[in-house]
SEKOL-665533 format. One record per residue (C-alpha): residue in three letters; x, y, z. Coordinates in pm, whole numbers, padded with zeros to 5 digits, always signed. Example, Ala and Ser with C-alpha at 12.3 -4.5 7.8 and 13.67 -1.06 7.14 Angstrom:
BEGIN
ALA+01230-00450+00780;SER+01367-00106+00714;
***
This chain:
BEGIN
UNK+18641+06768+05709;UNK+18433+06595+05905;UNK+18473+06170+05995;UNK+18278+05944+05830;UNK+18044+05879+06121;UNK+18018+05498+06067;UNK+18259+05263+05825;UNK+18220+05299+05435;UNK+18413+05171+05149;UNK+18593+05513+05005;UNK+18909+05305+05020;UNK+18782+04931+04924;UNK+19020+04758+04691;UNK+18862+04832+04313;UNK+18973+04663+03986;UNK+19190+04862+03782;UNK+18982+04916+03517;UNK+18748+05141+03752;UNK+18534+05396+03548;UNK+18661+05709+03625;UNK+18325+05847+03623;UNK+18304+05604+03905;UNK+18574+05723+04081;UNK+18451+06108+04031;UNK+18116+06003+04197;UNK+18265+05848+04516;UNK+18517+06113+04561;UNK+18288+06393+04522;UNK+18036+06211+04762;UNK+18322+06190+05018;UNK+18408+06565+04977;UNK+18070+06659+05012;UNK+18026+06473+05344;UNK+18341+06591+05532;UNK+18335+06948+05346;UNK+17991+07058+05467;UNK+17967+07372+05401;UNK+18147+07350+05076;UNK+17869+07101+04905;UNK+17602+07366+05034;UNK+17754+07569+04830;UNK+17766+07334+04517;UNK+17383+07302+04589;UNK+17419+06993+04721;UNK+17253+07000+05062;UNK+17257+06554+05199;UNK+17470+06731+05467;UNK+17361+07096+05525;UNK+17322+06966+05879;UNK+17699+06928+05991;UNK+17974+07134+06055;UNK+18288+07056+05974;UNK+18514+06838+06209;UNK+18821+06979+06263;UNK+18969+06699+06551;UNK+19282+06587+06558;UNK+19145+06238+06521;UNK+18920+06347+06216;UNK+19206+06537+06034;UNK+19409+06181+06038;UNK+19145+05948+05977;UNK+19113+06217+05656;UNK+19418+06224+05538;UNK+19433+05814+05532;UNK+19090+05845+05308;UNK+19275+06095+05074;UNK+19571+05901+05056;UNK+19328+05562+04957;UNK+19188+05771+04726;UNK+19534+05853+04529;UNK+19583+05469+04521;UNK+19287+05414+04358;UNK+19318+05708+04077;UNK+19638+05599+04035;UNK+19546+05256+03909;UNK+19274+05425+03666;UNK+19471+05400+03293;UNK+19501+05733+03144;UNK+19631+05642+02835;UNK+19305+05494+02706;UNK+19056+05798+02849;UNK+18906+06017+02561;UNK+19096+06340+02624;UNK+18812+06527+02841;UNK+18871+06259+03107;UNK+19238+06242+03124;UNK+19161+06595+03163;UNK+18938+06517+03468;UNK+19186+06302+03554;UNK+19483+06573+03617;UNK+19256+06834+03760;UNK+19110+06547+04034;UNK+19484+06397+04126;UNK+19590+06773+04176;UNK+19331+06817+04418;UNK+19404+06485+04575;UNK+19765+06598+04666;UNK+19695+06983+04722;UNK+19409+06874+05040;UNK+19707+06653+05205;UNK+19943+06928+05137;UNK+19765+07183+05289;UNK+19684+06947+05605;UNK+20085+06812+05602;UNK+20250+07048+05516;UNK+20060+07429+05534;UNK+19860+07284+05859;UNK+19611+07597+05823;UNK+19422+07401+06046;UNK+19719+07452+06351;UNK+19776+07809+06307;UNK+19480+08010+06224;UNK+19180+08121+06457;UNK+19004+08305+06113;UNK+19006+07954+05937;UNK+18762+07825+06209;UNK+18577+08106+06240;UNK+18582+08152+05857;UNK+18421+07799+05753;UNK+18167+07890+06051;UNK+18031+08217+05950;UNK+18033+08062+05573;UNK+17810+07747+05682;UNK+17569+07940+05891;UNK+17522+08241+05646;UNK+17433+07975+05344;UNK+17113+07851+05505;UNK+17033+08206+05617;UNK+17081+08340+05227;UNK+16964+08092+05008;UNK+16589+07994+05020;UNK+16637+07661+04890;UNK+16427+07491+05130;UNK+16111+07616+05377;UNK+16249+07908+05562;UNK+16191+07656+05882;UNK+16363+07277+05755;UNK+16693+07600+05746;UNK+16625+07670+06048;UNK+16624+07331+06158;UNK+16975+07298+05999;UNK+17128+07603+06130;UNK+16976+07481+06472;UNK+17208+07108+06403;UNK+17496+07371+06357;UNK+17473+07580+06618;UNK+17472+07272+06850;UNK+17824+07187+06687;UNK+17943+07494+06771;UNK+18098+07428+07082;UNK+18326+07085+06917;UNK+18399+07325+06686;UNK+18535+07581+06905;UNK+18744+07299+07120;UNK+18896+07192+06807;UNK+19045+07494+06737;UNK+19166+07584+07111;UNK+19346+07174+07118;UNK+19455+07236+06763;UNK+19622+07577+06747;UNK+19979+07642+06908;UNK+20175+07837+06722;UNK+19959+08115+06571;UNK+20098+08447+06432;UNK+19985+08751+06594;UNK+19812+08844+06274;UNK+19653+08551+06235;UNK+19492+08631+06627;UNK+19424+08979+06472;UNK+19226+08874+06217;UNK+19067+08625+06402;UNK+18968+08831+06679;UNK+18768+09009+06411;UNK+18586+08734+06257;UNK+18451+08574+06555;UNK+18365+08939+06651;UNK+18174+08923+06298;UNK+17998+08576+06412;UNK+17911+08634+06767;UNK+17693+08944+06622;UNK+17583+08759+06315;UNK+17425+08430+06622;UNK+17316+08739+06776;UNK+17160+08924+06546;UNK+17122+08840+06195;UNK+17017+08474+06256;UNK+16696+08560+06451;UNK+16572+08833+06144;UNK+16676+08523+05884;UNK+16432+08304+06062;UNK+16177+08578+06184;UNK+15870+08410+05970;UNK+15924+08081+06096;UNK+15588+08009+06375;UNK+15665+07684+06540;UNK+15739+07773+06899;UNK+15891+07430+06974;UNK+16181+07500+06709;UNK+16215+07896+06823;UNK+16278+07796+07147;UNK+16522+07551+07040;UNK+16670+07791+06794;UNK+16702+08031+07128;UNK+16841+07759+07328;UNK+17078+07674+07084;UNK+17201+08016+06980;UNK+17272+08131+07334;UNK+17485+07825+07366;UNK+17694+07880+07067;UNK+17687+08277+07129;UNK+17827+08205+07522;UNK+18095+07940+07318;UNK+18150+08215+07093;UNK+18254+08461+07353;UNK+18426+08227+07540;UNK+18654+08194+07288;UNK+18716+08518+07189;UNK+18851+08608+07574;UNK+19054+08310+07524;UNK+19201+08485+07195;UNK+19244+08824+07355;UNK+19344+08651+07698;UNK+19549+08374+07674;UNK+19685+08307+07271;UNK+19754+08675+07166;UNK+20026+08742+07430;UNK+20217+08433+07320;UNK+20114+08442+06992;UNK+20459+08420+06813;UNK+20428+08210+06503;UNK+20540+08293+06100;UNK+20266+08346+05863;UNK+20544+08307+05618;UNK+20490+07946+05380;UNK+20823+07971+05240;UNK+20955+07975+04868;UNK+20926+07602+04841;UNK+20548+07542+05022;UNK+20458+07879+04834;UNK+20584+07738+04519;UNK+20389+07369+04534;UNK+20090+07520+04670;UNK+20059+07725+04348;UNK+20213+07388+04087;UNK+19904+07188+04314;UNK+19627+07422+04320;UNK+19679+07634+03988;UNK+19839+07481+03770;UNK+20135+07689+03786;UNK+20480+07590+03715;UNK+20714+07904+03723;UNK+20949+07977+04027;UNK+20900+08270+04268;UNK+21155+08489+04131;UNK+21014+08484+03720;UNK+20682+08511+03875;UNK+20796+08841+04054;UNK+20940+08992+03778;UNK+20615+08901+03555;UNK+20433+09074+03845;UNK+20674+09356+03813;UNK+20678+09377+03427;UNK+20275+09384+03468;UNK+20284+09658+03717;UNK+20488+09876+03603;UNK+20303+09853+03236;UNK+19929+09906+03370;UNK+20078+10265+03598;UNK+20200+10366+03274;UNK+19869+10329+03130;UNK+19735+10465+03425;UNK+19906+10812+03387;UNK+19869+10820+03022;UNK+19460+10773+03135;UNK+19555+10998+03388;UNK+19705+11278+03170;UNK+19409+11278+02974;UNK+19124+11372+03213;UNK+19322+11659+03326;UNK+19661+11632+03261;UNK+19771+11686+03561;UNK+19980+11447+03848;UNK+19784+11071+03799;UNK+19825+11027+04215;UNK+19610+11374+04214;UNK+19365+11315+03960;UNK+19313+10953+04053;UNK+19293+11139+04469;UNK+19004+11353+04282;UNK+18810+11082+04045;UNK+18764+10909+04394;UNK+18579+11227+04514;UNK+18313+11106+04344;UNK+18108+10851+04572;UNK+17824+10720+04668;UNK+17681+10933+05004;UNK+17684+10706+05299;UNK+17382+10508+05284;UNK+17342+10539+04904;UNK+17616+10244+04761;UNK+17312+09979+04710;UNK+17101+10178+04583;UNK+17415+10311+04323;UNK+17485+09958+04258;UNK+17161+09835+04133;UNK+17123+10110+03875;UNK+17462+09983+03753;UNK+17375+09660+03695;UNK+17079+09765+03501;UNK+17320+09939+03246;UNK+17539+09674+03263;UNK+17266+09356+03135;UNK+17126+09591+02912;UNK+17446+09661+02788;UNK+17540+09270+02760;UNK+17191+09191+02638;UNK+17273+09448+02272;UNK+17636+09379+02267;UNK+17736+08977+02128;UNK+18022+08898+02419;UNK+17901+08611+02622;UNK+17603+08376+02610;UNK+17378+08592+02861;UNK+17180+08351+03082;UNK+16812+08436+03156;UNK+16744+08695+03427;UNK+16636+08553+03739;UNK+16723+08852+03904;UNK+17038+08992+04152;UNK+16942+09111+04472;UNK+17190+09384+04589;UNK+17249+09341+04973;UNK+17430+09534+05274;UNK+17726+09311+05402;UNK+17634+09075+05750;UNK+17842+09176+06013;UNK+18035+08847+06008;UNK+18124+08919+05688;UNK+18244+09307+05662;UNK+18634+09213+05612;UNK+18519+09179+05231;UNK+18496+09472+05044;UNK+18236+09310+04772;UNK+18137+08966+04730;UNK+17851+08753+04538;UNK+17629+08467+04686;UNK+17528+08242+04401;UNK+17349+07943+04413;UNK+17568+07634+04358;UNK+17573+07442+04007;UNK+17414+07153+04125;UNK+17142+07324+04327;UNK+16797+07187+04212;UNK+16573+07445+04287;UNK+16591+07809+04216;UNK+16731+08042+04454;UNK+16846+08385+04507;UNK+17166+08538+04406;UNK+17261+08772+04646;UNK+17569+09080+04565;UNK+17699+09238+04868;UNK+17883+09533+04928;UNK+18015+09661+05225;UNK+17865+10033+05269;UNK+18061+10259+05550;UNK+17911+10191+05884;UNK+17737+10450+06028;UNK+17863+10481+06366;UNK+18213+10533+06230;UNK+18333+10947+06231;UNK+18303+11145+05913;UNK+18636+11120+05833;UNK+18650+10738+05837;UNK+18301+10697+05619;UNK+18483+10899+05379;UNK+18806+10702+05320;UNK+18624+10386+05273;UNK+18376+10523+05030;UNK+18633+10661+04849;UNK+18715+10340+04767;UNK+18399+10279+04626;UNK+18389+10567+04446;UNK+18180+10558+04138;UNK+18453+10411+03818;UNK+18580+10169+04058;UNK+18248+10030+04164;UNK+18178+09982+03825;UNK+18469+09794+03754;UNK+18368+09588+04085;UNK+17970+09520+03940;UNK+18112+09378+03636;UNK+18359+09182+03818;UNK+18073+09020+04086;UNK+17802+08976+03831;UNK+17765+09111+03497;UNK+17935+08917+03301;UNK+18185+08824+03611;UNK+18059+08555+03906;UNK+17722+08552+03846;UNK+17683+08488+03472;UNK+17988+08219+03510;UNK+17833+08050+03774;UNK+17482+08046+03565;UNK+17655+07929+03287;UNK+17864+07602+03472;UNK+17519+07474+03544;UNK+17554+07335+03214;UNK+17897+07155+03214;UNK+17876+06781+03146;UNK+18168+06712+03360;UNK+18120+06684+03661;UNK+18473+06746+03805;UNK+18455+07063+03578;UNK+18120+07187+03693;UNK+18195+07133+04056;UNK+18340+07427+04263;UNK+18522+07219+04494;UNK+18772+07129+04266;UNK+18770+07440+04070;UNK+19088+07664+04074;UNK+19059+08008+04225;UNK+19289+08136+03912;UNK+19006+08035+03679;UNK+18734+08195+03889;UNK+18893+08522+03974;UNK+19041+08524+03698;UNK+18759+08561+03451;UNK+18586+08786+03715;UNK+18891+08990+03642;UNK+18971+08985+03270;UNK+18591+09075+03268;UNK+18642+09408+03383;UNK+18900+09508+03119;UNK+18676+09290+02832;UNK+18390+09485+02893;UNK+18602+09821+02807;UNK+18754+09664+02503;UNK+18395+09567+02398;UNK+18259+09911+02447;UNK+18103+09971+02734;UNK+18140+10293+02881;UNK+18311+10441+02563;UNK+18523+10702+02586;UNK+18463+10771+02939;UNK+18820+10859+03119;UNK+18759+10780+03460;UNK+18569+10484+03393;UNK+18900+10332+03252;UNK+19096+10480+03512;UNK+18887+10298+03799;UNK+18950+09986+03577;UNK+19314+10015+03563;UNK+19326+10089+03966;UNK+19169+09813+04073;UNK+19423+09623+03827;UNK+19663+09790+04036;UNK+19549+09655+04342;UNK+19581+09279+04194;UNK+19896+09370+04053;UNK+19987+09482+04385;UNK+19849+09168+04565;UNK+20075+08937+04334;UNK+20382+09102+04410;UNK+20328+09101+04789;UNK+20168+08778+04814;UNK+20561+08677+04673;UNK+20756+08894+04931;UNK+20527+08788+05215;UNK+20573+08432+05157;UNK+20898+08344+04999;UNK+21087+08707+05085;UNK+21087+08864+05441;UNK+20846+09185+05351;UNK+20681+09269+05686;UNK+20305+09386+05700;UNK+20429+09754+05730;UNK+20604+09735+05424;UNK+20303+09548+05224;UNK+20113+09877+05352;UNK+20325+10114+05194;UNK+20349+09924+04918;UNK+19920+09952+04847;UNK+20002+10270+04911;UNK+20285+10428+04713;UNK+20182+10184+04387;UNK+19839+10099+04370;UNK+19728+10459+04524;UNK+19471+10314+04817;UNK+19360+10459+05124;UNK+19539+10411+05452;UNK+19285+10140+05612;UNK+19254+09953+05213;UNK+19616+09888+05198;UNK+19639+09777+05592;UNK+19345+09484+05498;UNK+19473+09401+05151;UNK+19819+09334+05310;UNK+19699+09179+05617;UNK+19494+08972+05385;UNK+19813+08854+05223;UNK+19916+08715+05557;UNK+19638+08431+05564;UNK+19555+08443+05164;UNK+19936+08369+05088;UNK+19790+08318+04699;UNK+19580+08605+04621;UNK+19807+08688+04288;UNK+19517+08447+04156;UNK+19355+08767+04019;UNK+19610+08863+03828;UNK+19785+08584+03703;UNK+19426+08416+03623;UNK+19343+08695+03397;UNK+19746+08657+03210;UNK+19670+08339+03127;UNK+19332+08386+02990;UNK+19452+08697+02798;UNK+19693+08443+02660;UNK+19502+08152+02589;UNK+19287+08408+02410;UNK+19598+08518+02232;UNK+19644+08181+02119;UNK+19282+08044+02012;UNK+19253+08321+01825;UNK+19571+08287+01619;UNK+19464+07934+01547;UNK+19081+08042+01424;UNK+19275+08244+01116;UNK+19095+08520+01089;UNK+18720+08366+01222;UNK+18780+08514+01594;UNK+18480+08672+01761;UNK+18492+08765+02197;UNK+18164+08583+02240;UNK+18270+08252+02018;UNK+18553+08227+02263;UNK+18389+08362+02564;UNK+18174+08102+02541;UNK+18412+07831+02368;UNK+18630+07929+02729;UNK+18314+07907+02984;UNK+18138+07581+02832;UNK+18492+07390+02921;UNK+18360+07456+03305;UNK+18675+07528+03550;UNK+19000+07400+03508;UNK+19394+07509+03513;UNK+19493+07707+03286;UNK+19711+07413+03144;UNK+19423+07175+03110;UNK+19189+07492+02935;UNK+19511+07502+02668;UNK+19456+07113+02611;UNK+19089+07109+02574;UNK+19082+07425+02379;UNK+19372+07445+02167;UNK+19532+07224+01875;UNK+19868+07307+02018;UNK+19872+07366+02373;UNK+20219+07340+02456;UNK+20437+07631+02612;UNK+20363+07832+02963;UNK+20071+07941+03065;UNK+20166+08268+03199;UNK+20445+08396+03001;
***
């Protein structure tokens, strides 16, 4: 969020009758500007060469713009806006209040070394990954950047007091991840650009941020993790409105628990009755044996591209979703910076202009780590669950719904800075149980076994994203928790429940794919006997992303009644 660097009228009084396609326009202009790295990802790129400003000075002066902006939507009529704009209307005020909640009232911002490090790594890696400009104009931009680097760094020293130890922990490791990634990842992103002048610059530059960079991670190691003593606990009632702001989602702590709990315990039934019949035997065991069966160190890209082969051509003969054309996935090795995520997918924003590469990554076991070690982590990938993760990434998860919001009229709807993670994971993660129901992999045991385990995991993740935050579960507990119910590995369950700790909301997965099972539920009771998957597969994705609350009033004749019950 970086200051307006000279005066501009975000907040000038406006009649009342203000367009609200106006007001989207402004808004999203202002975002883009002080969220950097967050409109390089929508594809817009006016300001791909800031950083974000995280000064005391710039957080207030943002916060007063926020709050200017709430005045003015709040003097935009609703009761006279066709219903797709009232629509726009809810999802934009939400998003007004949940920014100055999370800098009021969460204050990421004053207790996380990760969050710095986090936007960092994410702003430098998008001009190194996406080739939507000459290979040396990105250069020139991560070279703007790197310069920043240092403010960047000072912010978060002046700014964070009170830090949890695990917050240190994890952010010891991400600026670990950067200072390798300035090292050495940016200088093979930018090895064909020939203008000495900007190399040297680059070099300059670099070694600045890199000596910043390990400046601050003494000062982590040093000075903040002996007296790092702060909760990472929000609270029932933060935890609460930061899901009502953000997702749409109304219920209190306790029914969502036991919905968690009603979930769980349903999908390790079907689990053992999976379980019971690819050998019959103890699920734990078989599910310890199906996991034998991984990718050799070294191998997991290659694995992973053959399986998205089957899994277009599958999509391509089988009517389930509008299938955009095939401009091609490139399956990549994690960056360093980056290796705290399992998976993830790079795809162009909606609003990019030009074509660019989409970019899957996968975290294969590092080959300096003992046998032992490369073993547990590939077990995690063995070969039904990385299945289950390729559908959820790209086909039809991320990638195809990120093709497909290209074409979404509304621009609030098509924009990911205002789009709710519960709508994004959550079709990522109904995907992976669709694509069963539809056929794919038919019959196949283990394949629907590695389905229902990673639907463990999110089960798992909602129930101790509630005891983190609103109970008193320690991280040790969490642990045992992966362990004992969703059957993961030792070092899994330590970073899915030290994830918790900073991702208080991660029950996103889960409870995004409840409500679309149930919205489903009810579209197709009202189509009386007409339902097809792809007619509301793509009736669901050409609504762009929304809550769950807002999908049930654009799509539905009667949307009343919870989302998630």
């Amino acid at each position: 969020m970086v200051a307006p660097r000279q005066a501009r009228p975000y907040v000038a009084f406006m009649h009342a009758a203000e367009p609200l396609t106006h007001f989207v326009e402004d808004y999203l202009g202002y975002l883009y500007e002080v969220c950097p790295t967050n409109a390089t990802l929508d594809g817009v790129h006016l300001h791909d060469d800031l950083l974000e400003d995280f000064r005391k000075g710039a957080i207030e002066r943002h916060l007063g713009t926020l709050a200017g902006f709430a005045r003015r939507l709040a003097a935009i009529p609703t009761e006279l806006l066709p219903l797709h704009e009232q629509v726009d209307h809810g999802i934009v005020a939400a998003n007004l209040r949940a920014r100055m909640f999370e800098l009021e009232e969460v204050r990421t911002w004053e207790r996380s070394p990760h969050f710095y490090g986090e936007v960092l790594a994410s702003s430098l890696a998008t001009q190194a990954i996406f080739a939507y400009a000459p290979e040396a104009e990105r250069a020139r931009r991560v070279l703007s950047k790197l310069r920043q680097v240092p403010r960047l760094i000072q912010a978060a020293r002046e700014n964070i007091k009170d830090a949890p130890a695990i917050y240190v922990k994890v952010g010891l490791d991400t600026w670990r991840g950067i200072k390798s990634f300035i090292d050495v990842d940016l200088p093979r992103a930018f090895s064909g650009v020939d203008d000495l002048h900007l190399l040297a610059d680059l070099a300059d530059a670099s070694a600045e941020a890199d000596q910043a960079v390990g400046a601050y991670l003494d000062y982590l190691d040093t000075d903040l993790r002996p007296r790092a003593k702060g909760s990472f606990r929000l609270g029932t009632e933060r935890f609460e409105q930061k899901l009502r702001l953000e997702e749409g989602i109304t219920l209190p702590v306790d029914r969502l628990l036991a919905i968690a709990m009603r979930e769980l315990r349903a999908t390790q039934d079907e689990f053992r009755a999976v379980a019971g019949r690819l050998n019959g035997g103890d699920p734990a065991e078989t599910w310890r044996q199906a996991k034998e069966s991984y990718p050799a160190p070294g191998t997991l890209i290659k694995t992973a591209r053959g399986q998205l082969d089957e899994l277009r051509t599958f999509l391509s003969r089988t009517p389930v979703v509008d299938l955009p054309p095939d401009d091609g996935v490139v399956v990549g090795a994690t960056p360093e910076f980056f290796r705290w995520s399992f998976a993830s997918m790079w795809t162009p924003g909606p609003f990019e202009a030009r074509p660019s590469q989409a970019v899957y990554y996968l975290t294969d076991a590092d080959a300096s780590w003992p046998e032992e070690r490369k073993r547990e982590h590939l077990r995690d990938f063995n070969i039904p669950t990385l299945w289950t993760i390729s559908i959820h990434e790209v086909y039809p998860g991320h990638y195809v719904h990120y093709q497909l919001l290209r074409r979404v009229s509304s621009k609030v709807r098509r924009s990911t800075l205002l789009a709710p993670a519960s709508y994004v994971e959550g079709w990522a993660h109904y995907c992976e149980q669709m694509m069963l129901e539809a056929g794919f992999g038919r019959g196949d045991h283990a394949l629907k076994l590695g389905q229902l385990g990673e639907a463990l995991v999110r089960l798992a993740r909602f129930v101790v994203g509630i005891r983190l935050h609103a109970e008193d579960w320690s991280v040790e507990q969490c642990v045992r928790f992966f362990r004992e119910e969703a059957f993961l590995e030792e070092a899994s369950a330590r970073r899915e429940a030290e994830r918790g700790t900073f991702d208080p909301t991660y029950l996103v997965y889960s409870a995004g794919k409840l409500m679309l099972l149930k919205l489903r539920h009810d579209w197709q009771e009202e189509q009386r006997g007409r339902f097809t998957l792809r007619a509301f597969h793509d009736a669901f994705l050409a609504q762009g992303a929304a809550p769950f609350p807002a999908l049930r009033r654009l799509m539905l004749d009667r949307a009343a009644g919870d989302v998630l019950e």
